[in-house]
N, C-alpha and C positions, 0 to 999 in steps of 0.2 A: 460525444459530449458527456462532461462528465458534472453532477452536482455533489454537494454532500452528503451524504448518509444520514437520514435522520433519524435512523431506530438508532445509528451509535453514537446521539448528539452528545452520550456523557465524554467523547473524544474530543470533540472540538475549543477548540479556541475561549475561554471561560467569558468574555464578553458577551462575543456570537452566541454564544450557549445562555447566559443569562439574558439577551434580548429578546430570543425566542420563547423560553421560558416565561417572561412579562409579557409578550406582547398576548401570549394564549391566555394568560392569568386576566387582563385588560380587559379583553375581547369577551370572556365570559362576564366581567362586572357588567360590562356596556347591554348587551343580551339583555341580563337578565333587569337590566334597568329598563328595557325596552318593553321588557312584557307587566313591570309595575304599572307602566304609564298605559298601557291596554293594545301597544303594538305588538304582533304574536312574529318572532324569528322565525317560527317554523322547524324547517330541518336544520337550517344554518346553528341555532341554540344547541339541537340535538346532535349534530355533527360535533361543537370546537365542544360541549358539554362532558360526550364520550371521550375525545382526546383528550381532554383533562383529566376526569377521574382517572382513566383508564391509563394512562400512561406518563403524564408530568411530574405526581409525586415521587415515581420511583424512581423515573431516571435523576430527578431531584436529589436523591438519596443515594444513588449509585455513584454521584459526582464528589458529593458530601463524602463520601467513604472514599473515593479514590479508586473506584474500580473502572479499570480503563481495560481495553482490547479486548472486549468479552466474544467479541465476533457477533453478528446479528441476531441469531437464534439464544443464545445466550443474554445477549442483554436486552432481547425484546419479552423473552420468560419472567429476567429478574424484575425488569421495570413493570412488568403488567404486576405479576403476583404483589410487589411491594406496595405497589399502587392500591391494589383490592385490600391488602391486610390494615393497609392506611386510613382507607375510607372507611373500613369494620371499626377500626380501635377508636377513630375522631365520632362515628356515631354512637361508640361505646360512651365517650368522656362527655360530649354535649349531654347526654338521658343522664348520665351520674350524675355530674356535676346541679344541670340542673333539678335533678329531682331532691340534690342536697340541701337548694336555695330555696324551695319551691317555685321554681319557674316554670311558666307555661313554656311548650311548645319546641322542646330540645331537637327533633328531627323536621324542621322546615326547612323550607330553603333558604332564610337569611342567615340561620345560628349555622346551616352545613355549610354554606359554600363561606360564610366567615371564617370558620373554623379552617374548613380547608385551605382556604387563602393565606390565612397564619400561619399554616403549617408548611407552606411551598414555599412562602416566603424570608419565613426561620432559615428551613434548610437550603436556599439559594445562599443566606449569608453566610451560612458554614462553609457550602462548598468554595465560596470566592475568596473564603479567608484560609481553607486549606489547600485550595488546591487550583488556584488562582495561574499557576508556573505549567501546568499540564497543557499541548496542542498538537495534535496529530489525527488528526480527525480520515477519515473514512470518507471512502466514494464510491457512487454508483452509477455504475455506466449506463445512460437512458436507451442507447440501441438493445440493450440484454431484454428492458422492459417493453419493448416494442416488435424483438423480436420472435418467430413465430411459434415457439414454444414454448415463451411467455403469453400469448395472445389466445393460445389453447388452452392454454389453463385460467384465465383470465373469463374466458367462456365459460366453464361451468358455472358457475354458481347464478351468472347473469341469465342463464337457459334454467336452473333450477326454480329463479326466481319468477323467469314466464311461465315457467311450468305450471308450478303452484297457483297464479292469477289464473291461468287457463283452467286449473282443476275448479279452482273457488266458483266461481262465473259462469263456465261454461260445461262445469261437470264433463270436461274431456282429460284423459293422461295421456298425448300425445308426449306433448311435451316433457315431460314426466318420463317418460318412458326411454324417450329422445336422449337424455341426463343420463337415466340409468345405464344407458348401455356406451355412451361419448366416457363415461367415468370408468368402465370394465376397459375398454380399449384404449383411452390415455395410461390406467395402471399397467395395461401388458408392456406399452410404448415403453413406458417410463421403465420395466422392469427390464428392458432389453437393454435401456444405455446407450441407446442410438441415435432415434427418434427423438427422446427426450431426455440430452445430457444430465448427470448426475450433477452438474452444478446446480440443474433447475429444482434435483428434489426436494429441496426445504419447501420452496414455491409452489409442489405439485402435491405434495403433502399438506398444506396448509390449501389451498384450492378444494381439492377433495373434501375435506372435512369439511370446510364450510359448506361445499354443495347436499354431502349427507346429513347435515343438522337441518339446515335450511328445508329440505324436500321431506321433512317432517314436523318439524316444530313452529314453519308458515304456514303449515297446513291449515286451513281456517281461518276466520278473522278472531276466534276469541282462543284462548288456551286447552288443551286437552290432553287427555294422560290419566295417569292414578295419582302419583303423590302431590306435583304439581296445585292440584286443587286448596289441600291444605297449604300447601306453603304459601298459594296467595292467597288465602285467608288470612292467616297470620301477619304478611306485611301489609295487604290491605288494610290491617287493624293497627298496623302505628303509621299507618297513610292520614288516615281517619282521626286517629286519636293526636298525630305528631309528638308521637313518646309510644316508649318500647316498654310492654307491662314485664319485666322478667317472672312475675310471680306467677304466670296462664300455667296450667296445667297441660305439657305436652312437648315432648322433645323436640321438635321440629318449632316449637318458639324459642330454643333455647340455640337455634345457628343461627348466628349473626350474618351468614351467608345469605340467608334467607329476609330477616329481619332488619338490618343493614344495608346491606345492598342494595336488593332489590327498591324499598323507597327513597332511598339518599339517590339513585338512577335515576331514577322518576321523578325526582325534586330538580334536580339540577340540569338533564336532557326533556324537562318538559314534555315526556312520554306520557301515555294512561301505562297503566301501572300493567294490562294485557301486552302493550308491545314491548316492553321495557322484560318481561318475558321471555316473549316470543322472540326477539330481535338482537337483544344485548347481550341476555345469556348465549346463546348460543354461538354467538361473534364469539365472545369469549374462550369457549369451550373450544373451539379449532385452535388454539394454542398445544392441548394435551397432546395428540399426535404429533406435531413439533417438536416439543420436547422430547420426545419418545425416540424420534427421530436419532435427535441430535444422542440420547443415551444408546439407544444399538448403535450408531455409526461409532462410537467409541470400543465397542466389543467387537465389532464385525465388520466387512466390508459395505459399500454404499447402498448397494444393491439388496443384500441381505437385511441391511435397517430399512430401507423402503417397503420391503414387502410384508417384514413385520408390522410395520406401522398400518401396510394398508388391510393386513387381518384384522388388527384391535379394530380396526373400524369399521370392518366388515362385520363380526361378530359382534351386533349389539351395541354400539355407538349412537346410532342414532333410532332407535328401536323407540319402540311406544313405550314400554317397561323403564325406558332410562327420560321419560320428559320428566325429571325429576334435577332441580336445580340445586339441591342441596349437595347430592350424591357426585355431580360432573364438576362443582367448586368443588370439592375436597378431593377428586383426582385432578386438577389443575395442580392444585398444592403439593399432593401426592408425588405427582411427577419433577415439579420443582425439589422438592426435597431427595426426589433422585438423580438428578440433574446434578445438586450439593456435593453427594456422595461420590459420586463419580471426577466430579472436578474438581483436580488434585494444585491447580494452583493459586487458590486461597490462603492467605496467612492464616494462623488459628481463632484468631479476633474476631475477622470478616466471616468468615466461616460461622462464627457459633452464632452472631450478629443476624446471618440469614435464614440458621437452622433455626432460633430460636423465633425468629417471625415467621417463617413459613409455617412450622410445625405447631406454634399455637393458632394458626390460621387454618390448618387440619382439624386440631381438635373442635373450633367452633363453628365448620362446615357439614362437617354428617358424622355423626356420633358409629355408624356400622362401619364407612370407611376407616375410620379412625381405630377399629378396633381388630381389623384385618391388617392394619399397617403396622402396628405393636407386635403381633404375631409375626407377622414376616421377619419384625427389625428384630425382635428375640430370638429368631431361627437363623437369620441371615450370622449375626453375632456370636451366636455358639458355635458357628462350623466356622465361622473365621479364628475365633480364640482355638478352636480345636487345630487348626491347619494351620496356624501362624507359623509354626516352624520347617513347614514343607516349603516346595518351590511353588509358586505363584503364577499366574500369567493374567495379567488381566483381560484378555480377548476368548477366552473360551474354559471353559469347569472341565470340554469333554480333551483339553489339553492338545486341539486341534496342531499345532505345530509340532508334531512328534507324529503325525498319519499324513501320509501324501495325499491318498484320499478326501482327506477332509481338508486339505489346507485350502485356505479363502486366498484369493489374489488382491492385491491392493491393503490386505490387513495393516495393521498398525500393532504388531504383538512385541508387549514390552515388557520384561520380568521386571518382577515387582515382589522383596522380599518383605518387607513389614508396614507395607502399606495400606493391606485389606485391613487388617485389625483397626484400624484407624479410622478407615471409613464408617462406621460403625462404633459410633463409642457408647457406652453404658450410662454415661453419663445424659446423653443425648434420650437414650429411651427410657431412664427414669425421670428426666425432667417434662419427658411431654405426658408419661402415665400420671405424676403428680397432678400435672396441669389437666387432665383430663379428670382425673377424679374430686379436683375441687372443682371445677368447670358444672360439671354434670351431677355433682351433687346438691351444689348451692344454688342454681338456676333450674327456674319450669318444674321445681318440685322435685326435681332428679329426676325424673320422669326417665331422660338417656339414662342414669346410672342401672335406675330399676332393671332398663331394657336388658340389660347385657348380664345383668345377673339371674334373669326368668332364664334367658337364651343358654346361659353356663349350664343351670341346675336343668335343664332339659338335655342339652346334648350329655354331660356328665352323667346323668341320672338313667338313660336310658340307651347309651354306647353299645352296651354286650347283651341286654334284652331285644333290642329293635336295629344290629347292625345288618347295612344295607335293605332295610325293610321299606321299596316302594310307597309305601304308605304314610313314612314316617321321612326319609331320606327324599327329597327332592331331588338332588340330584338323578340319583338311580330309578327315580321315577320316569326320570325325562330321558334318559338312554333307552329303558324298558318298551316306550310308551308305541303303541303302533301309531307309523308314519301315516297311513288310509289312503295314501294315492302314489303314485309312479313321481310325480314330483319332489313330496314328502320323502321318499325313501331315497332319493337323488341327493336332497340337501342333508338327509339325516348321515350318511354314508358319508360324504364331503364334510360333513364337521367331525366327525368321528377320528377320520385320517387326520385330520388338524391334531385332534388331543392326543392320538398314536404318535405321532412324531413329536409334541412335546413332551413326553410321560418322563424325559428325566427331569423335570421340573415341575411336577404337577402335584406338588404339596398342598396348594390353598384346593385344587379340585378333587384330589383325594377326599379332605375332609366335607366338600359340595355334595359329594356323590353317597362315600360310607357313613358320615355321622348324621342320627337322624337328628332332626327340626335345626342345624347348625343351617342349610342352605335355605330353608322356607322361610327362616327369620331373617333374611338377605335377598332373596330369590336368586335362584342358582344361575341367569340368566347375566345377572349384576355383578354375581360374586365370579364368573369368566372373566366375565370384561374388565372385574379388577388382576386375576389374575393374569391375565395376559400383559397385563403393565409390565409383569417380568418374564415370563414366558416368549411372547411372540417370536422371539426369536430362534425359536429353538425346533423350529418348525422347517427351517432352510437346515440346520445341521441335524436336525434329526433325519433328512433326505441324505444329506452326507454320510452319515454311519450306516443308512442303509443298505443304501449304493454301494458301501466300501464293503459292508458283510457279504453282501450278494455277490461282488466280484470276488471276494475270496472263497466262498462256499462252491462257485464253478471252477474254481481254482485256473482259470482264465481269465484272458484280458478284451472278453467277450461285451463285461461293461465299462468303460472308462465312466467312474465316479468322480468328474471333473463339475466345475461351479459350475459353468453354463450351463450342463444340463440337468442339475441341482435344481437353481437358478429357474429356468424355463419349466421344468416340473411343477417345482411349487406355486411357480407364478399363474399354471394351467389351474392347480387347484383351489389357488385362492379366488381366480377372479371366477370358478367353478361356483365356489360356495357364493361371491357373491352376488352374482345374476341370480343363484336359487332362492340365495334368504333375506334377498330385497323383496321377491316377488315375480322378480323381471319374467321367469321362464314361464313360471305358472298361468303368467298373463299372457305371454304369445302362443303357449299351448294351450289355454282356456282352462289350464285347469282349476284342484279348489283353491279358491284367493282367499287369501291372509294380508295379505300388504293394504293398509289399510289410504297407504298414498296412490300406489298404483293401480288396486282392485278396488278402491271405494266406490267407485260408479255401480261396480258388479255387486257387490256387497249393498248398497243400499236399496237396490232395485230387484234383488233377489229372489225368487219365490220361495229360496230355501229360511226357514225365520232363524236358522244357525244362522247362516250368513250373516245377516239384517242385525241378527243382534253381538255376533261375533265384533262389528264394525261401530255399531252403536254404542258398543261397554268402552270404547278406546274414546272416537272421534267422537265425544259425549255432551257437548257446549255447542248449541246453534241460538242463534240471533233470539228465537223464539224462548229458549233454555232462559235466558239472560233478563229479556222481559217478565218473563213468569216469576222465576224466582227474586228479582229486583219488588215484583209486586208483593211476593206472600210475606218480601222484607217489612215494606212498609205496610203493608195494609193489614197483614194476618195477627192476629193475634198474639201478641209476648208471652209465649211459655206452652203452648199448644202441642200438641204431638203432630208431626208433621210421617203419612205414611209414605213412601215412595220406593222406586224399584231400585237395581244397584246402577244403572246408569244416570242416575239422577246428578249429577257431579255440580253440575251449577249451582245447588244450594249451598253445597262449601262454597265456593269459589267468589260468586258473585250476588248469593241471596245469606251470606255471612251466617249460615246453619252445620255447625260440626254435624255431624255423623252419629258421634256419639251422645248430645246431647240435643232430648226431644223429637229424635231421628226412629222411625224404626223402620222393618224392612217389609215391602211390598213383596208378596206372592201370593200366585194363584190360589193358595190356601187360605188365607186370608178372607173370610167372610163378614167379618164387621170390624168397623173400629168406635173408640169408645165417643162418648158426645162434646163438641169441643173440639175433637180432630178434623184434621185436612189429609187430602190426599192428595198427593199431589203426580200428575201425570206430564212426563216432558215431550221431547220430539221423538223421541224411539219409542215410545209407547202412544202415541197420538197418529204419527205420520207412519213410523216402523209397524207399528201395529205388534210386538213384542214387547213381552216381560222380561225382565232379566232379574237374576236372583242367582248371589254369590253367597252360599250359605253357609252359615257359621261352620258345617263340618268341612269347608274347601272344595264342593262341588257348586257346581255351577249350571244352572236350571232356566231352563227358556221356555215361556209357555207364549200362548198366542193373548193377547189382552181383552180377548171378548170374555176369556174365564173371567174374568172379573168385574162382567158387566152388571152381577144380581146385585153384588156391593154398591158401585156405582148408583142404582139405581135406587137407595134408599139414602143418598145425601143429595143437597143442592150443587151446583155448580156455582160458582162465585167468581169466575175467573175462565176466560180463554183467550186466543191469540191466534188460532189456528195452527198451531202447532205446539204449545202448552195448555193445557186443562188442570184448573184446581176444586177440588170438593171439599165441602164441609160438612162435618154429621151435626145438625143444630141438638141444642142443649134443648132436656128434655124440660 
């Protein structure tokens, strides 16, 4: 049985397509008419809500343009992305415009979803008036979706999701665990081509990601992480306000990723602004592997883009360092605009039409992504204008169809004489540098421009004094650093062989590793997983040249340097690294845990106060967190000094107190504070019975919380919950 295809509804029939189009447009007025009158939709709101935003306006726009037979993965990329730049630019013009008129209230939900409806509605009429003659619509065969290697992959993420309710609840990671390893053993399937056809990889690749976002970012009922905190600061402050201040002092007000999205999500799916988080973004963000996907399978054979895809995700994808929403929009974007480059059958129009919305939709998602992307496209650009007159191929740099050894089976190797130069135009990375230096100068103070010019005159300033200096280089810190257990030196060796076999590619991790404060202003950890956006690949033919040296060095045909066993190598060591650097192994051999999804049981209950507080500085927001700090919002005093340790994350987040303003930092040292002050103690230092202190020099200091019981004992308490305590030193 077959129905239509509806990721490629810009194919279809322009009636059919405009009735679906209205009828989802409808369905949200009706909604949200339902919850004026005081009846709540529920998830039905939050459901057709996200399919609106998230995919209407672009395929809207894709129609409008006339771009037809993009294939799935192609036009499920372009319509998301288009969709997100959509809802950024329409929350941009409601705050301008209104803040031109004096109008209350530009980001609510009557001015957004009007706004939005205008704008769906506009561009339905363009595309019926252009492109009214187009029908060839697409199908999808419902036995593929019901069959059993659709049904396996269809399983993960619904196991990751019991997972997490079982960790929440019942403090157990069976289930959890159960994920982790159905997810090692679906990628070996997948990587074999047998088990799991290469037709399913988009499907298995898109599965996966959502089970590793999920089995971290559900973790909890409220949000957790490092930068995360601020950012929902920020849109909780034009939640609150229903206007965007561009004038706050702070880069992270200045993404629209952030400030945008996030509450026009929350406005229009009737989320709290914690799931809308927790839930959307990260639905989201299993698009990048996707697309990543769909760009190796263009350079390499199926299998070689699978496995790539499934290192970037294994390496830090879904890691505590990356709960960070700004940084995962701007590789969404990231990846689209590599998607652009790569796909050569665009007119020049359409082309500049997408490059120029994607890439200003880079520029105002994460200002450090954005600034690794310029660099690459500067680097990418010079060796293309350098090589434009050599021969070309666009499936492999190491010119794989010229080594028997190396050749891929199933490749698609096409010469290509003056086509690189093109992918790549100047015109293209001056227009988004423009747009970034007016962006980030005239918004949030420049606060981003500042950043990236400290980060210059630091790496510039100290290159040839502090090269490769542990101290200063982050990277070369974290190669250096002893592993401390049999585990540790398992995963540490397993990512090592990862960077060895891409090292012809390893220009952004050069500069991670050799220039100092270039990777600590990034964290070296982030700036991989950006790197591997181009990289991964190079990890299956860096096995290739191995293999082929090695057989020529025995000068026998002792190794056959064949894909398959390329192929099945690499596949041993990726799903190597990642049972190690989930967790997984550490947890069936008891070793020390880190994983704070899999080990948080072991970690919270630990007698070690490493452990205790290793788990508490990450998974840092509990119920008790959110009470406390809601209180010292309302009830504490305006303008007070507030003391607390560095897990205290809930006073950003949800007691609306920057960090750096009226913040200062709790340690055992710390013997008095002045009169007027609060202190303030959360659930890692009430329940944990640890301090934590991230100290201005980059060490990180754990003490036990009774040092601080003499202090304590000269303020009142004002405030508990059993699991938050607040002090007050009264005025004298």
């Amino acid at each position: 049985m077959r129905i239509a295809n509806p990721i490629q509804m810009n194919d279809w029939e322009i009636k059919k397509f405009l009735r679906i189009v209205l009828s989802i447009q409808v369905a949200l007025w009706g909604i949200s008419a339902w919850d004026t009158i005081g009846l709540d939709a529920g998830i039905l709101r939050a459901l057709v809500g996200f399919i609106y935003l998230s995919y209407v306006p672009g395929i809207v726009v894709l129609r409008a343009l006339r771009l037809h037979g993009l294939g799935n993965i192609k036009t499920l990329l372009f319509a998301v992305g288009l969709s997100l730049s959509i809802v950024m630019l329409i929350g941009l013009l409601l705050n301008t415009i209104f803040d031109a008129l004096s109008l209350g209230g530009p980001i609510s939900a009557g001015p957004v979803i009007a706004g939005t409806s205008l704008f769906v509605i506009g561009s339905s009429a363009v595309a019926y008036l252009r492109d009214s003659d187009y029908a060839e619509p697409r199908y999808l065969d419902l036995r593929e979706i019901v069959s059993p290697p659709a049904l396996l992959l269809f399983l993960l993420p619904v196991l990751v999701i019991l997972g997490v309710y079982e960790w929440d609840y019942f403090e157990s990671n069976f289930l959890l665990m159960a994920s982790i390893f159905l997810i090692a053993v679906t990628a070996a399937l997948a990587a074999s081509g047998k088990v799991i056809p290469t037709g399913f990889y988009p499907l298995a690749v898109t599965a996966i990601a959502v089970s590793l976002l999920y089995h971290t970012w559900l973790l909890s009922s409220f949000i957790w992480g490092r930068d995360i905190h601020s950012e929902f600061y920020y849109a909780d402050s034009v939640l609150l306000g229903s206007r965007w201040n561009p004038g706050l002092f702070s880069s992270t007000n200045a993404m629209l990723g952030i400030v945008m999205l996030a509450p026009i999500y929350s406005l229009v799916l009737g989320l709290d602004l914690t799931w809308t988080f927790k839930l959307v973004y990260p639905t989201l963000f299993a698009l990048i592997p996707l697309g990543l996907f769909w760009v190796f399978r263009e350079q390499f054979d199926d299998r070689t883009a699978f496995l790539a895809c499934f290192l970037f995700m294994t390496m830090g994808f879904y890691e505590v360092w990356l709960l960070s929403a700004k940084q995962l929009t701007a590789e969404l974007f990231l990846v689209l605009i590599v998607v652009l480059l790569m796909y050569d059958r665009l007119s020049s129009s359409k082309r500049a039409a997408l490059s120029v919305t994607f890439g200003f939709s880079l520029v105002v998602t994460h200002y450090g992504t954005f600034y690794i992307v310029i660099l690459v496209l500067v680097i990418a650009w010079l060796t293309l204008t350098i090589t434009r007159r050599r021969p070309f191929t666009r499936k492999s740099e190491l010119r794989i169809e010229e080594h028997d050894a190396l050749r891929l089976p199933n490749s698609r190797l096409r010469p290509l004489v003056a086509v690189p130069v093109r992918l790549v135009r100047v015109s293209f990375i001056l227009l988004l540098f423009v747009g970034s230096v007016v962006w980030y100068a005239y918004v949030a103070r420049a606060t981003a421009f500042n950043d990236v010019v400290r980060v210059g005159r630091q790496v510039l300033g100290s290159s040839l004094t502090e090269f490769l200096n542990p101290s200063t280089a982050q990277g070369a810190q974290l190669l250096l650093a002893q592993a401390g257990s049999l585990f540790g030196y398992v995963l540490k060796i397993t990512i090592l062989a990862t960077q060895v076999l891409i090292a012809m590619g390893v220009v952004v991790l050069i500069f991670s590793i050799v220039l100092p404060y270039f990777a600590s202003a990034i964290y070296s950890p982030r700036l991989y997983n950006i790197g591997l956006v181009f990289l991964a690949p190079f990890v299956v033919t860096g096995g290739l040249f191995l293999l082929r040296t090695m057989r020529a060095g025995a000068r026998a045909r002792l190794i056959v340097a064949n894909h398959d066993v390329v192929i099945t190598a690499t596949a041993l060591l990726v799903v190597t690294v990642f049972l190690f650097g989930t967790g997984f192994a550490s947890e069936i051999g008891q070793g020390p845990p880190f994983s704070d999804s899999l080990s948080g049981v072991r970690m919270m209950h630990s007698p070690d106060p490493n452990d205790r507080a290793r788990f508490y500085y990450d998974v840092n927001v509990f119920g008790a967190d959110v009470r406390g700090a809601e209180w010292l919002h309302d009830y504490g005093k305006a303008g007070s000094l507030i003391y607390n340790d560095s897990s205290a994350a809930a006073l950003t987040s949800y007691g609306l107190s920057l960090p750096y303003v009226n913040r200062r930092l709790l340690t055992d040292s710390v013997s008095s504070v002045p009169s007027g002050a609060y202190v303030y103690l959360d659930y890692s230092n009430v329940v944990g019975g640890v301090l934590n202190s991230f100290l201005p020099s980059g060490t990180f200091r754990v003490a036990n919380v009774e040092t601080i019981d003499p202090l304590l004992s000269g303020l009142n308490k004002v405030y508990s919950n059993g699991g938050d305590s607040i002090f007050y030193a009264s005025q004298n």
